[in-house]
Structures are given as C-alpha cells and as structure tokens.
Steps between C-alpha positions, in 0.01 A plus 500: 500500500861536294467583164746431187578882559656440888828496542678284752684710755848610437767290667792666663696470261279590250611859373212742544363669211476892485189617563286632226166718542330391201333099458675422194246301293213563702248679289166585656345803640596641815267826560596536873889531415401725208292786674797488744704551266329764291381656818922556601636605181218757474565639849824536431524806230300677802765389746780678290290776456490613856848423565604768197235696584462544850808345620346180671771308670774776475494574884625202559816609288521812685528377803759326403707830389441493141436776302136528305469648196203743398274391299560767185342663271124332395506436082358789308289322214212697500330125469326296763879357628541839661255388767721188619743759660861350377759664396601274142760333678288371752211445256726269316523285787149522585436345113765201519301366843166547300649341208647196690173492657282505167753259370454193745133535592490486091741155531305351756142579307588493159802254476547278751307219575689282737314494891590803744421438792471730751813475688718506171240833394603666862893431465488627168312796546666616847877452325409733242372755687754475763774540199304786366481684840840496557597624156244794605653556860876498362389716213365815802819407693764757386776258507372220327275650244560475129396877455787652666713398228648771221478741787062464495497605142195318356538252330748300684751214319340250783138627366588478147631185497292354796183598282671321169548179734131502563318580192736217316485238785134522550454494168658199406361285808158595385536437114689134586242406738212604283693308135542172787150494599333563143728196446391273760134612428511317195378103515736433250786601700442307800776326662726688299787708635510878378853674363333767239443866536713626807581187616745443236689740669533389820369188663329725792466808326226605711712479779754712282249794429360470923842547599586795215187648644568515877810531499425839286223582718762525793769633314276814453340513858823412733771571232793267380616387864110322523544369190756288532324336796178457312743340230667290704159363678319417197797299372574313805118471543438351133789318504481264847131487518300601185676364206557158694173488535381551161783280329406231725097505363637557167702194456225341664258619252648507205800232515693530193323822363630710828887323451481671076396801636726553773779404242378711185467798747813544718349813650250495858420858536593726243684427113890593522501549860421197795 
C-alpha cells in the first residue's frame, strides 16, 4: 500500500538527488542502527591503538619499500598514561580518535534524534575509522608522517597546529549542535528555523568545526601533503552532496525562514572564510 510519504520514481530526466545517510525529518528510535553505531566508534580508539602500538597494518607498507618508523620513547608521567606505551606524539593521536569517537557516539545518543538505520550507522562508522587508520598508517610511514618534520624535534609545526585544528573544530561542532538541539527541544520553537549561537556564523557551522577538526587530525598524523587532500575531500564532499542535500530540506521546511537566513548569513562553513 503507497503512502503520502512514497515518492513516484524518478524519470530520466529527472536529476538525481545526492545521497544523504541521515532520514531528514524522520524522528523515531532506531536501536539496531544505534548499537551499530556505538559498537564501531568504540572499536575504533582500540583499532588505532594497535596500529601505534604494535604496528598493525605496517607490513603491508613494508613490503611495499617504505621505511617504518620506531615507535619512540613511551611518556614518562609517573601517572597511569605511562601504561598505554606512546611516546606523546603518538599519544596525541591515540586521544583525537578517542575524542572523535566520544564525540559522535555522544551526537547520536545525546543530540540527535532523526532515524539511523543500520546501513547509514555502518557507512558512517566504517568511513571514520577507515580515515582514522590511514592518518595512523601514514603517521609510522617515515615519508608521510607529520613527526618527521623540524628534523623529529617534538613538537612538530604539523602537530602544533594539527592539534589547534582539532581542539577548535571539535569544539565548535559540538557546542552548535548542542545550542540547535536545546533549540528545537523547545515546543515553542517548533517549525521554526534556527540562526543563534554558532549558527550565526556560518549557515553549516558544524560542518565548519568537522572539517577544522579532521582536517587537523591529518595534518598532525600524515603532515601538510595529507592535509590538503583531507581539505580538498571534505569541500568537494560538502559541497556536491551534503550541503545540497540539506538546503534542499531546508527550503522545504522552512520556506521563507531558510531564504532570511541564507541571506542575513553569507557564510556556509566558517565566518570570513567560505
């Protein structure tokens, strides 16, 4: 039986829409695509873990000629840290996967409450950890990693600034998702569109502070070179598929509301910059 909710199949020369993992609208439980979820993201800190650790994966780059660095020196606290094994470099790392970890199982539980289903909770969670493993792999890798800059001497330009990247860009995803969804949580709010806190900055300023984030996380695992690649996807990325996508429900939503906004803030990602 059809429902007000079907839509009639595109026709070819309908354009297609980009695809987009999350049911826009759609608010209901979904505790299958959830513990998938959850059960990813939390696997993943371990992941990184033995691939700093114990080198998991780095034969593969050996074989193919490249040089593997040691591990280093283990941190000297005299606190419980001591027992993870890292040298601080590495330990760094080992915190911004755990933090982008803690950070998303915290959005899906906490903030979100649009439906996840479980394909959209496996794409999600096996992109991340595939981006996070190869920031680990091309961070052992002599010629990619960002530790070889300055001659090795700790700490690094790519780990300084990398680590800067991160601790702003994750921080201002979190804080504008948390000031949109105390927003929407309010019954007097509903239907309306939201352009306080944050998102008077930028119209996607989560997207902003993701991107900040990432791109810093890779900045200080596979140096400047990886970067720029990391850049470059997540703009192309957010740009052809996600922002489209978003606009689109937007105007949809809101009508007139969405049109002020997007005039009153000029900005998508981040104030003074794109």
């Amino acid at each position: 039986m059809s429902s007000p909710n079907d839509k009639a199949p595109a026709s070819s020369g309908e354009k297609k829409k980009p695809m987009d993992l999350i049911a826009r609208g759609v608010k209901r439980p979904t505790p299958v695509g959830s513990t998938i979820f959850v059960g990813l993201r939390t696997l993943d800190p371990l992941l990184q873990y033995q691939i700093l650790r114990h080198g998991w994966g780095t034969s593969a780059l050996q074989k193919a000629g490249l040089e593997i660095l040691p591990a280093g020196l283990p941190t000297a606290t005299g606190t419980f840290i001591d027992a993870i094994g890292l040298s601080p470099y590495r330990l760094v790392l080992l915190a911004m996967a755990t933090g982008s970890s803690v950070k998303q199982i915290y959005w899906l539980l906490g903030i979100s409450q649009e439906e996840f289903p479980p394909s959209a909770a496996t794409a999600v969670g096996i992109y991340n950890t595939v981006f996070n493993s190869i920031n680990s792999l091309l961070f052992t890798c002599a010629l990619t990693s960002g530790s070889t800059y300055n001659g090795g001497t700790f700490p690094q330009v790519p780990f300084i600034v990398g680590s800067a990247l991160y601790v702003v860009g994750i921080t201002i995803e979190t804080v504008a998702e948390i000031q949109r969804a105390q927003f929407k949580r309010d019954p007097k709010n509903k239907g309306q569109c939201y352009n306080g806190g944050l998102w008077s900055w930028a119209r996607h300023i989560n997207y902003g502070g993701y991107s900040l984030w990432r791109t810093g996380y890779s900045l200080a695992a596979g140096g400047w070179p990886w970067a720029l690649v990391v850049m470059a996807w997540l703009s192309l990325d957010f740009n052809l598929r996600a922002v489209p996508v978003l606009d689109g429900y937007c105007s949809e939503r809101y009508g007139e509301q969405w049109a002020e906004f997007k005039r009153k803030t000029p900005y998508q990602f981040l104030p003074f910059i794109y």
